[in-house]
Structure formats: C-alpha cells, structure tokens
N, C-alpha and C positions, 0 to 999 in steps of 0.2 A: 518804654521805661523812662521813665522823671528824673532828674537829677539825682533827688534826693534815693530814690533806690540803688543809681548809679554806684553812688558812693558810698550806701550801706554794702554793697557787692564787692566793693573794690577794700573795702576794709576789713569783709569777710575773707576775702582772697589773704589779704596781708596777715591776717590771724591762722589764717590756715596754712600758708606756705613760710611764712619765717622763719630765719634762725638767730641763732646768737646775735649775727651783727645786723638783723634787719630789725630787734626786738625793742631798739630806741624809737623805733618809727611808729610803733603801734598806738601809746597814748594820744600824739598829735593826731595821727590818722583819725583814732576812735572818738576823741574828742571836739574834732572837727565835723565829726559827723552828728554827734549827740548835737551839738551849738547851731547846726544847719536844721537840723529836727524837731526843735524845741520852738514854738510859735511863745511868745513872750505877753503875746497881748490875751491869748489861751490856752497857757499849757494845757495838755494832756496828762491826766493823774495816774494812768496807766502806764504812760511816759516814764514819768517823775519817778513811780514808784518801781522800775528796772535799774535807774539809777545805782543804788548801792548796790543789789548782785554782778551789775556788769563792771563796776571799777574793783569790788572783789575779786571776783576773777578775772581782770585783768593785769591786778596786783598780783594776784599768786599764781598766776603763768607765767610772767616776768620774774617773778622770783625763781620759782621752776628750772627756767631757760637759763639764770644764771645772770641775767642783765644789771644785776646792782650789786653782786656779790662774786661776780667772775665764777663760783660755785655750781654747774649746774647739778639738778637731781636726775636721778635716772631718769632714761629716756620713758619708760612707761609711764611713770609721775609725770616728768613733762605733758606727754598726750593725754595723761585724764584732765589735767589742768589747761591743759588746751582746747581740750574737747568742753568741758565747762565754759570756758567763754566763749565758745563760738558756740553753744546751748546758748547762753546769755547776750551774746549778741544775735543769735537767730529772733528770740521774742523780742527784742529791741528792734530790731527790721521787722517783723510781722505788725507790732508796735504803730510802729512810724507808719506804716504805711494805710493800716486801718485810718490812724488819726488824720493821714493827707487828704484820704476818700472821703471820711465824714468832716472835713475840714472845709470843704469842697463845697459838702450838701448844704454843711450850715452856712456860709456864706450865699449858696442859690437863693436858702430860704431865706435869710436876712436881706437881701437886695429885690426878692421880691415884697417884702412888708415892705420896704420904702415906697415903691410905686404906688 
C-alpha cells in the first residue's frame, strides 16, 4: 500500500469511528489527504469533480455530530450523514488511487518518447 492510500485509510477510519470530540479532526485529516492527492501539474477531473459532494457531506455530518452548533441530530441522522461521506469519501479513494496507477503509466510513456 502507497502512502497516499495509507492515508485515505487512515481518514476513512477517522470518518468512520468518531465522535463528538474527535469531529474537529476530520477537515484537517480530509483535507490533507484531498492536498496529497491532487497532482497540480495534472489534476485529475474525476478528482476535481468529487470535490463538492465530499466537502458536502462532510459539512453536514459535522453538522449532524453537533461539531459547530453543540446541537447534535439524532443518532440515525448522524449515521445516514456519516455513511454519505464515507460513500463520498469511498469514490474519492477509488478516485485517487485509479489516477496514482494511470499517473504512473503516463509518466512510463512520457519518459519513454524522451529516449
């Protein structure tokens, strides 16, 4: 396993087991991994475009959990909103990971036209 899967796993974990007080951790976690993900010199448009559903529902599972408003919703609300982003963050790691492989070939093939 790559780093970068590493720590799509380790942020899935953190989405999956949190609570209340571990629910400030999640943007940096999640955010740290989208910023490690993201090739700048070629994004990935498939990428890009997970983007908004995955800061959606990370947004309203945090709101959910009660993290900005002390207020949580019931716990089943919680878990559908939970289970949405870690839907949203599942395609974002299948995501990433396609685009590391083909990231990979396309540099083979680009380093081989040089020669």
């Amino acid at each position: 396993m790559t780093n970068t899967q590493n720590d799509g796993a380790s942020v899935r974990n953190l989405v999956a087991s949190c609570d209340l007080r571990d629910a400030a951790t999640v943007p940096k976690a999640l955010f740290g991994y989208v910023a490690s993900v993201i090739d700048p010199s070629a994004p990935s448009v498939y990428i890009i475009d997970l983007l908004p559903p995955l800061s959606t529902a990370m947004q309203s599972f945090l709101t959910g959990i009660g993290a900005f408003n002390n207020a949580p919703h019931s716990p089943r609300e919680v878990a559908g909103r939970r289970l949405r982003l870690l839907e949203c963050l599942d395609a974002f790691i299948d995501e990433a990971r396609l685009g590391e492989g083909s990231g990979t070939v396309k540099r083979s093939v680009g380093d081989g036209e040089r020669s």
